[in-house]
C-alpha positions in Angstrom: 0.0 0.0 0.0 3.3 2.1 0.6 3.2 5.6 -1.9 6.5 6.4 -3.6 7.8 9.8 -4.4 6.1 10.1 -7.7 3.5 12.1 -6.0 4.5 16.0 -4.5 6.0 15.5 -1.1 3.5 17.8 0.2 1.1 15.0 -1.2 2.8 11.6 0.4 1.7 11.9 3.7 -1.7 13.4 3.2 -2.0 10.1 0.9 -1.1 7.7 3.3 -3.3 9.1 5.9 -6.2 9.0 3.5 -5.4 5.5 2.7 -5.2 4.3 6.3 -9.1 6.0 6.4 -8.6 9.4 6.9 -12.1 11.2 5.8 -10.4 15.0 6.0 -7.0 13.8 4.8 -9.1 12.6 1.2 -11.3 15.6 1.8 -7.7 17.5 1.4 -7.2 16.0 -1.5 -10.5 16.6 -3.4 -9.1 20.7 -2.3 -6.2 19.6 -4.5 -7.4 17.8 -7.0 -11.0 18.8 -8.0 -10.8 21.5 -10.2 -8.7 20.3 -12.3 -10.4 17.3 -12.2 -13.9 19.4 -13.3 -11.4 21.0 -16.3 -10.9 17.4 -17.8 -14.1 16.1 -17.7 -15.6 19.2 -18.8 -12.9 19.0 -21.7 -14.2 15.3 -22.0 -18.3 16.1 -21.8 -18.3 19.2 -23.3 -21.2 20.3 -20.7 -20.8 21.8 -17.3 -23.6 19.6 -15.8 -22.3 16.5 -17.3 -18.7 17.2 -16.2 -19.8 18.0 -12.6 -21.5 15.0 -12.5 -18.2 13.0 -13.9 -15.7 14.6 -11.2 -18.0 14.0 -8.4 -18.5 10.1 -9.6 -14.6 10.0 -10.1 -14.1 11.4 -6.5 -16.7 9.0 -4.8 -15.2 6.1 -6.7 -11.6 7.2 -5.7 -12.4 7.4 -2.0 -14.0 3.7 -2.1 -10.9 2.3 -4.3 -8.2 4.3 -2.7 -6.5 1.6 -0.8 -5.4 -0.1 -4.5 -3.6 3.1 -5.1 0.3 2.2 -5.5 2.0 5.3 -6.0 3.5 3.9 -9.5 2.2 7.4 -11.2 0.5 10.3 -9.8 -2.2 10.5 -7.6 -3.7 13.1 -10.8 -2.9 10.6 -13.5 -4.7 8.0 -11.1 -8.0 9.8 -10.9 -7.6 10.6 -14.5 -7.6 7.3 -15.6 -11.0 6.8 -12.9 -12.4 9.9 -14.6 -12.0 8.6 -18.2 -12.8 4.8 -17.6 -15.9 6.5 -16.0 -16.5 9.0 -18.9 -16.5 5.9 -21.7 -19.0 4.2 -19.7 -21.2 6.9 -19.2 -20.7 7.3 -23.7 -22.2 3.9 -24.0 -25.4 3.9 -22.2 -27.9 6.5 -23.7 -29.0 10.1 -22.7 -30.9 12.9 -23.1 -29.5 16.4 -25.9 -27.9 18.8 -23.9 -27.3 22.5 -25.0 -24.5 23.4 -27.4 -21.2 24.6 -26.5 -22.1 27.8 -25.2 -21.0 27.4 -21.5 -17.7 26.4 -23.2 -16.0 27.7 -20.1 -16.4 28.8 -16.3 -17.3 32.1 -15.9 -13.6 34.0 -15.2 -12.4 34.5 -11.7 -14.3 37.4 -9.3 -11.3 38.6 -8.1 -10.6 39.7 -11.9 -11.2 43.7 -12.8 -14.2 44.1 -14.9 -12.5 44.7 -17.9 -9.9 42.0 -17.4 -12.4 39.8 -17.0 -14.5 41.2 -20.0 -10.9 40.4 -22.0 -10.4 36.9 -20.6 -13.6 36.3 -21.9 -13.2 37.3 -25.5 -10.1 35.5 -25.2 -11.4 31.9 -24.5 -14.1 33.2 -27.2 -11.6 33.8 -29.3 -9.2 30.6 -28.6 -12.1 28.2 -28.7 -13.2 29.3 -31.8 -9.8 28.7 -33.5 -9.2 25.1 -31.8 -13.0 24.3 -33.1 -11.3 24.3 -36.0 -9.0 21.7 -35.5 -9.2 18.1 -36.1 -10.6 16.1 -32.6 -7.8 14.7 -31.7 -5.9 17.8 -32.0 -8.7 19.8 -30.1 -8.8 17.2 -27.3 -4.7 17.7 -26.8 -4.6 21.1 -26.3 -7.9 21.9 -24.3 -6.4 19.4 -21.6 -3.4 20.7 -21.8 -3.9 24.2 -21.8 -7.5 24.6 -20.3 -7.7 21.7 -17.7 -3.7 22.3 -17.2 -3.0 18.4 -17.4 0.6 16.9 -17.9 1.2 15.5 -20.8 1.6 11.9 -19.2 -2.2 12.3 -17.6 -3.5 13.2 -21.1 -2.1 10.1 -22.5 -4.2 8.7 -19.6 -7.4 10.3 -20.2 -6.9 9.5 -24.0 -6.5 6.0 -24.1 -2.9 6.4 -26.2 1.1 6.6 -25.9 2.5 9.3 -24.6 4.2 9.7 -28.3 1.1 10.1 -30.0 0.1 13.2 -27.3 3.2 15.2 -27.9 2.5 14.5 -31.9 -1.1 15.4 -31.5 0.2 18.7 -29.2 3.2 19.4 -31.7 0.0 19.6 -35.2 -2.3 21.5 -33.3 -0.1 23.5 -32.1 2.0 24.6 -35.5 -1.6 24.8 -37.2 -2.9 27.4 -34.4 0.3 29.4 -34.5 -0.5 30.0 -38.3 -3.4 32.2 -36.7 -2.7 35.5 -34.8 -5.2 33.9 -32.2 -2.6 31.3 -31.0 0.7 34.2 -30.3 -2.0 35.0 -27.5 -3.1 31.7 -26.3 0.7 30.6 -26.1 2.2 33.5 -24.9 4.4 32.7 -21.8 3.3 29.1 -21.8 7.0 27.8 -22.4 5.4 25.4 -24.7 6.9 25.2 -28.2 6.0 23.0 -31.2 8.4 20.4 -30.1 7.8 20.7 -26.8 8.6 17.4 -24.7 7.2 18.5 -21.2 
């Protein structure tokens, strides 16, 4: 049951105590680990309802499995993994239409200025409209790795595919975005470059 150090140091103990039954120890970890969990299954859904939904279903089914947790990737990449085997389930039994894509994105932080928040807006307008454009796979890449902020490693996880085929996938999209002005903006200060390896 032992965790290595593949998880942040901060993380190893909190991990152990949540695995020996610690309700508030887990409960710390859901602090640490649900929004970006929310990011990738809302990149995954495509709906806000659906994706809450998802991450709460991922959590609950963490908490009950957490003792099989080994500590041979990260504790993220492990829920990951939950949260897509959980997401192709959910694809194969049938629902109900839900709206379009127009609650592509939480609303933008409070503590933001009115007008910087105005511009953040009509920046993920802007950005989603541009990766629209791009094939799936492509899209898929680059919305987890840029909106949901997911290592590259955790995407390969949530896809289903090598870790070679993500940083191809991330390398395309991203030389066919920066052939708009759209993408100087999105990848401004990223430190991510076409043949980025991180």
């Amino acid at each position: 049951m032992g965790v290595v150090n593949t998880n942040p140091p901060d993380e190893i103990e909190i991990l152990r105590r949540a695995q020996d039954g610690e309700a508030a120890a887990f409960g710390r970890l859901v602090e640490l680990h649900a929004e970006p969990l929310w990011r990738c299954a809302r990149t995954l859904c495509r709906d806000d309802h659906e994706a809450e939904d998802l991450a709460q279903e991922t959590l609950v089914e963490a908490w009950r499995s957490l003792r099989r947790f080994d500590g041979r990737c990260r504790f993220s990449t492990w829920l990951y993994g939950i949260l897509r085997h959980r997401f192709l389930k959910a694809r194969r039994k049938p629902r109900p239409a839900v709206g379009g894509d127009e609650t592509a994105a939480r609303q933008p932080s409070r503590e933001a200025e009115p007008s910087a928040a105005a511009q953040q807006a009509e920046d993920a307008r802007l950005v989603r409209a541009a990766l629209a454009a791009l094939p799936d796979e492509h899209r898929a890449v680059l919305e987890l790795r840029f909106f949901a902020g997911a290592a590259l490693d955790e995407i390969a996880t949530l896809l289903g595919c090598p870790l070679g085929t993500v940083k191809s996938r991330l390398h395309h999209g991203l030389e066919k975005l920066r052939r708009e002005k759209i993408a100087v903006n999105l990848f401004a200060g990223s430190g991510e470059s076409p043949g980025s390896e991180t």
